[in-house]
N, C-alpha and C positions, 0 to 999 in steps of 0.2 A: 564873719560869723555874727558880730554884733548888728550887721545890716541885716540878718536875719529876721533876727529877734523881732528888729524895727517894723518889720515890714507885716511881721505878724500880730504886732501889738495892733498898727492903724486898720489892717483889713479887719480884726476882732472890732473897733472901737467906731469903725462905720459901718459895719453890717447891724443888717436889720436885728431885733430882739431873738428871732425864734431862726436866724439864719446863722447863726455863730459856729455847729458844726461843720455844714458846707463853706462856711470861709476857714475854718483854719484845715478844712481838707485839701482846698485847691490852692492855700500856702506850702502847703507842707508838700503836697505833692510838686509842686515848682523851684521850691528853693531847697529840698529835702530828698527828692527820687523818693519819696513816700505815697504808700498803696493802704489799703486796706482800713484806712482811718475809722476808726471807731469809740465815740465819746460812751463810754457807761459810768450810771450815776448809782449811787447805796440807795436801796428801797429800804422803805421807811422800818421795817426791820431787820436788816444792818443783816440779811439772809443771801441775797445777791445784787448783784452790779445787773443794772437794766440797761439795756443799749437804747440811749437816743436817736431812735430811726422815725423815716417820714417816709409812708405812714404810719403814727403810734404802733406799737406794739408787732411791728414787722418783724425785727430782732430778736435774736434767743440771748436769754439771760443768763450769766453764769457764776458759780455758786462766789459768796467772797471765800469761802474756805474751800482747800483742796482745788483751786487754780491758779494759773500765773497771773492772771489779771488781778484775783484777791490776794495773790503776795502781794504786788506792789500796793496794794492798798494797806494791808495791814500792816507791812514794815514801814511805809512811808519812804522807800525807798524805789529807784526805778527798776526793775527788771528787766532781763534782755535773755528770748530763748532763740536757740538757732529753728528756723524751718525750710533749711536745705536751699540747692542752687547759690549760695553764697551770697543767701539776705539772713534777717533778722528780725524778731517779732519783737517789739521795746513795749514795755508796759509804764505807766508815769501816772503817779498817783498827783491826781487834782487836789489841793487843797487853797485853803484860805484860813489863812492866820490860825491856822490847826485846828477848822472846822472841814473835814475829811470828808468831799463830794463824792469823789467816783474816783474814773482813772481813764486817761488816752491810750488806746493801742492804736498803732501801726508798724508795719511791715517797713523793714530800710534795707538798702543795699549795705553788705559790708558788714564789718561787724558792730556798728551807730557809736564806737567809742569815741569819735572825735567831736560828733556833733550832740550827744546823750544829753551833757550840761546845760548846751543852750534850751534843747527839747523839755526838759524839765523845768527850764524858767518858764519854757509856752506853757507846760500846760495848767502853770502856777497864775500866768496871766489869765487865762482862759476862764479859771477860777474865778477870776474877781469877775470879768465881763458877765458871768453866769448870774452870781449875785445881783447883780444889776439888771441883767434880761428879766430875770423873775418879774420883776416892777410890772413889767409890760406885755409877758406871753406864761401862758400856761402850758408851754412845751415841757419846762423843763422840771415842772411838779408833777405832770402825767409818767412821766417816763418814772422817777422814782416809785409807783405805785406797784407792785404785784400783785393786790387786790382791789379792791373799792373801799377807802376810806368812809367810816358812818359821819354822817352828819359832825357828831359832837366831835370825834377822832382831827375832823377836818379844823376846827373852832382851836383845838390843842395846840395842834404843830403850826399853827399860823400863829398863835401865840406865843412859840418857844425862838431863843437866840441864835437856835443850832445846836450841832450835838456835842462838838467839841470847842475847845481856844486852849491859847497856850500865850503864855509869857514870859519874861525873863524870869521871877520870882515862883509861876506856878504851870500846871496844866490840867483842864478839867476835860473833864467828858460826862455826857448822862444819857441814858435809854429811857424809852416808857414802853410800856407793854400791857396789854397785847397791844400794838403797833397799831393796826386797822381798828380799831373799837375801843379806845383809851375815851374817857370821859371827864376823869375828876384830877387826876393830878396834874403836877405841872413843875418848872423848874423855869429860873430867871438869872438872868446875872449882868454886869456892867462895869467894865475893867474903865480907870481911868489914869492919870499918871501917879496917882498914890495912893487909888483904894481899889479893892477889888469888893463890889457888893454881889451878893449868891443869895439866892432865895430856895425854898423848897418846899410847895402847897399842895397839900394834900385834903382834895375837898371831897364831902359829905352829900348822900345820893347816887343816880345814877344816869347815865345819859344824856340829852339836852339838859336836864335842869343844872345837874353839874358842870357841867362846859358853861354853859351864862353865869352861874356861882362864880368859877373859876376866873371865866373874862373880866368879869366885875373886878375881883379882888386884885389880879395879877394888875390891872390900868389903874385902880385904884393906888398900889405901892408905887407903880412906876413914874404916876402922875406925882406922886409927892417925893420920890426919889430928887424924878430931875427937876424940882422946884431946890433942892440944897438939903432937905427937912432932916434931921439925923433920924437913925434907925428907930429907935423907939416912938417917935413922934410917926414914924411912915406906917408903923403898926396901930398907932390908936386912928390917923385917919381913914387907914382904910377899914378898921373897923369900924367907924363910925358910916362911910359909903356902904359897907355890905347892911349893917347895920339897918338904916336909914331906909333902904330897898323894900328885906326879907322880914324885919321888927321881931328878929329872933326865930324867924321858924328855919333859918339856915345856917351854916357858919362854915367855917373854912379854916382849918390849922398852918400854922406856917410856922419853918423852922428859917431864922433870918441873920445873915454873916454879914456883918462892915471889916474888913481888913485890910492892916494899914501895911502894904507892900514893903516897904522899906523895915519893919519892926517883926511880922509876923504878931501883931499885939490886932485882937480881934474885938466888938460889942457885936452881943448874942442876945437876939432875942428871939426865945422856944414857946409858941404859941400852940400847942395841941401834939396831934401825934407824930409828925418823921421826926425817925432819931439818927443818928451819928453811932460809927464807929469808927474807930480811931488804928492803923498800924502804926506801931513804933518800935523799931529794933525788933521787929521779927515778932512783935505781941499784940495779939487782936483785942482791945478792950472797947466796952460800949462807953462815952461819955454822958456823963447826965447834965442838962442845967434845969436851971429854976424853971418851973413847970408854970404859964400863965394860960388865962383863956384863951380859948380860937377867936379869932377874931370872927366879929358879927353875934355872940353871942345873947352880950348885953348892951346898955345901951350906953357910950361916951368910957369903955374900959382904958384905964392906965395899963401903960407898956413900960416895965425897966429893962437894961440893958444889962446885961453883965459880963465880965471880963474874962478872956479869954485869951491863951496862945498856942501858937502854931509855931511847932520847931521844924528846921529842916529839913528834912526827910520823912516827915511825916504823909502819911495818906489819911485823910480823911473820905468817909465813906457815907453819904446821906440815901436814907431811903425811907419809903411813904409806909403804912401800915400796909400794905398788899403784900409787900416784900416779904414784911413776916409771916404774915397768913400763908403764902407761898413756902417760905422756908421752914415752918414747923406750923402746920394749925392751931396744934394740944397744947403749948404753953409759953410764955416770953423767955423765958429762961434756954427751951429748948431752941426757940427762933434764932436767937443771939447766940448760940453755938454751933446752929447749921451757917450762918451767914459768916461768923469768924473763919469757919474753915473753911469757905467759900471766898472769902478775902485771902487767906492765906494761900489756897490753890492758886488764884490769881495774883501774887503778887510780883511777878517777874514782867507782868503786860504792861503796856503804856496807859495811862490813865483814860484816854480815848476807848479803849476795847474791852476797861474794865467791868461799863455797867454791862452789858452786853453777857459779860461773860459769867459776870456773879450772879443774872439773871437764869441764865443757862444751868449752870450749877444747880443754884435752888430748885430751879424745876426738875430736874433729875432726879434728885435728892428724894422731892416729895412726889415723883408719880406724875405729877401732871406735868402737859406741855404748854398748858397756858395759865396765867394765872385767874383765882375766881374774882379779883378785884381788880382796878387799875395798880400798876407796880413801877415804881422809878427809884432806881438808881442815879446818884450825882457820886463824882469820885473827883475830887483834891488832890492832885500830889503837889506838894511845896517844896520847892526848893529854897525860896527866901533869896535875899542880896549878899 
């Protein structure tokens, strides 16, 4: 079984960038009696699994909710339906380090329980090769597409880490919405062996101007991140880059986490508008901290940090002002009570499915199906060491 696996890792790891589903087709069907191979990937609002076919958009897409392909996606678990003459349809959700791509379907002889295990390393492998393809073919960003992303939409999600990761000590996940036409916000993060950094920018404007805002700022943290800078310091220079650019006619808010994995002991620095909410033991509360300027505002502004902790079981819940505007228009007060019970309906989901869901929610809630601003969700669950 294990010469299986082997043989599927090397046919993935030498095949060409945009050839990756015909090689681990004509693996599977060799060493597998497998038919019908079908890679589908999450379109970029998390609505359905698009089939990666050649030529583009040959494939019917199907929903992630209310199918067997979007169970194994959203359990994260493999699925297996019978489809008569005594085969079976296995479904096997793609991920990567608990950034949730798609899912492999194919048809097997029998009922695949002996071989399921291994099939679920492949398509866990598959995953990683995918990452990598990306570098070098634009197969496998077309295919997640169900509409035409706008220009600045496109600037966004080339910007972001992915949707989800997961950890020993945590597991995050974040949406932006509307998917195809997001412009201003944005979300970041960077796990290491003892900190987990999480950002969450919420920029000012609309369209191109906000996407270059946004790109500025988000390269601006990153660039002083990975030089060592501590959190406070990664906020005054990028203030000083936006800064330096715009000379105040723009700014950009940011809500910004250093967390010391092993402690759950956090430095916060709250730069403008996304706020935090916080479940614990079953209680939805909004968290406040020290309110500083958006960066870019003025010109060489100080950043303090302040202290913070995350207890085990905690979910934390980050979102941009659009969220609110979405969840109650008429007042903060009311916002912060549609969104708590919109945490609360969601609280039994894995942190991956959250923003997704409490985006869902709120539009419900308030009438519309999209929101009038850009809106992102970031959701925390900690479990700590």
């Amino acid at each position: 079984m294990r010469n299986g696996l082997a043989t599927v890792e090397r046919a993935l790891r030498t095949a060409a960038p945009h050839e990756l589903p015909d090689a681990v087709r004509g693996v599977l069907a060799e060493r597998y009696a497998a038919d019908s191979v079908e890679l589908y990937l999450a379109d970029y609002g998390l609505t359905v699994l698009q089939p990666v076919s050649v030529p583009p958009d040959a494939g019917q897409p199907v929903p992630v909710h209310d199918s067997p392909a979007g169970r194994a996606f959203g359990a994260q678990e493999p699925f297996v339906e019978p489809v008569g003459g005594g085969r079976v349809r296995a479904h096997l959700p793609v991920t990567v380090r608990g950034d949730r791509l798609g899912v492999l379907t194919m048809t097997l002889p029998g009922q695949g329980d002996g071989v399921l295990a291994e099939l679920a390393e492949i398509a866990q492998v598959l995953g990683h090769e995918l990452i990598v393809a990306e570098r070098d073919t634009d197969l496998y960003l077309r295919a997640r597409r169900r509409d035409r992303l706008t220009l600045a939409a496109e600037m966004q999600w080339h910007l972001l880490p992915g949707r989800s990761c997961t950890g020993p000590e945590f597991d995050l996940g974040a949406q932006l919405e509307p998917a195809y036409a997001v412009f201003g916000d944005n979300y970041d993060w960077s796990v290491t062996a003892d900190r987990l950094m999480l950002y969450v920018t919420d920029g000012m404007g609309e369209g191109m101007e906000a996407a270059l805002l946004t790109s500025l700022t988000v390269n601006a943290l990153r660039n002083a991140r990975r030089a060592g800078i501590p959190l406070a310091d990664q906020a005054a220079l990028a203030d000083q880059a936006v800064h330096a650019h715009y000379r105040g006619r723009c700014h950009l808010s940011v809500l910004m986490f250093d967390v010391e994995l092993a402690t759950g002991r956090a430095q916060v620095v709250d730069a403008g508008s996304p706020r935090m909410l916080r479940l614990r033991n079953g209680t939805v509360e909004r968290v406040r901290f020290d309110a500083q300027l958006p960066l870019g505002m003025f010109e060489e502004t100080d950043y303090v940090a302040q202290e913070f902790r995350i207890e085990p079981g905690d979910r934390l819940v980050l979102v941009s002002d659009g969220v609110h505007g979405l969840a109650s228009p008429d007042a903060e007060a009311s916002a912060d009570a549609s969104l708590a019970r919109a945490i609360l309906s969601t609280r039994l989901l894995p942190a991956a499915e959250v923003p997704h869901a409490v985006l869902r929610e709120s539009a419900r809630r308030s009438g519309r199906r999209v929101p009038n601003d850009d809106a992102l969700v970031v959701c925390l669950d900690w479990r700590g060491r």
